[in-house]
N, C-alpha and C positions, 0 to 999 in steps of 0.2 A: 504494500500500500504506500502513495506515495505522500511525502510530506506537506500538509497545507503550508502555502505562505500567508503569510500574515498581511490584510489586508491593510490594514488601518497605515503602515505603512514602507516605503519602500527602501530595502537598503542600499546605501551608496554603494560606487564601486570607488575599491582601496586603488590609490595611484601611490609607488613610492615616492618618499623623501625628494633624495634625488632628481626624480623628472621635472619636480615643481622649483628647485632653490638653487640648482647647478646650469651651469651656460657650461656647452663644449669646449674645450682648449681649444686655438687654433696650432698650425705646424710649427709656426717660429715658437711660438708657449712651450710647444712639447718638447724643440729641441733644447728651449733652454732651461727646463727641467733636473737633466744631470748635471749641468752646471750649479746651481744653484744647490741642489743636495751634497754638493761636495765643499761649500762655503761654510764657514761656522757660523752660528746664529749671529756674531756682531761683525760679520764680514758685508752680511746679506742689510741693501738700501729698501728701507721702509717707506722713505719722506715721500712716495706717492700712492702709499695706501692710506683709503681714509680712515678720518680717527675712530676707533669703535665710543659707541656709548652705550652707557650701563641703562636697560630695561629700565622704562618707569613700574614703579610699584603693584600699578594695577595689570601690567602685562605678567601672566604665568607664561613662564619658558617652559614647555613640554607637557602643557597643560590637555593637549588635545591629543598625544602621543600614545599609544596601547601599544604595550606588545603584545605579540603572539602567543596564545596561549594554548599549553599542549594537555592534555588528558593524558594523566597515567595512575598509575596506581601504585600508593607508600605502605610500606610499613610504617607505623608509626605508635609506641608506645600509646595504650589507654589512657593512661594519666595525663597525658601532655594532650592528648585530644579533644581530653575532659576540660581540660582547664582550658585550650583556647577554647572549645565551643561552649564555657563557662562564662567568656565577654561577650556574647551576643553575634548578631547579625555579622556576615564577613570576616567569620574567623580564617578564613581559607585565605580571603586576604591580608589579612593579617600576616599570619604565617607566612606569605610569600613574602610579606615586607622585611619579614626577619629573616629570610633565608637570601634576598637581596643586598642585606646590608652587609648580613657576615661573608658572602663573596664580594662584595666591595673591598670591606677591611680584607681579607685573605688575600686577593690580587691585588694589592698594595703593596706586603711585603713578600712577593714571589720576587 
């Protein structure tokens, strides 16, 4: 049987990152590429990129950003499953937040 869709309503189509915020190199860009990667950071001339500025407050940087999320299946100690599904609603998320952070910290000192 196949799966109803949802009328009320329609899901976007995901376009990567990339196709929306990146413009192509041209050939002289490309060539001078390996150059450039072989300067040290205070070899390489800045003065005609422009200045960055810091996000205003009410801008969320990566506010609208989801990753991908995959279905699997954990072991997971009773106790520890008790107790997050002991703080309510999104304990699943939760947990991802915590399993997000301590690979954060871990691939910092690798």
């Amino acid at each position: 049987m196949a799966k109803k869709k949802s009328a009320s309503s329609r899901q976007e189509r995901q376009v990567p990152a990339n196709a929306l915020f990146t413009t192509p190199i041209s050939d002289r860009e490309r060539r001078e590429l390996p150059k450039i990667a072989r300067q040290s950071d205070s070899e390489i001339d800045f003065s005609d990129a422009p200045p960055t500025e810091q996000p205003r407050p009410e801008v969320h940087v990566g506010r609208f950003y989801r990753p991908i999320k995959q279905l699997v299946s954990i072991r997971i100690d009773a106790n520890v499953l008790a107790w997050y599904r002991g703080r309510g609603k999104r304990y699943q998320t939760r947990m991802n937040e915590v399993l997000r952070r301590e690979m954060r910290t871990l691939s910092r000192g690798w």
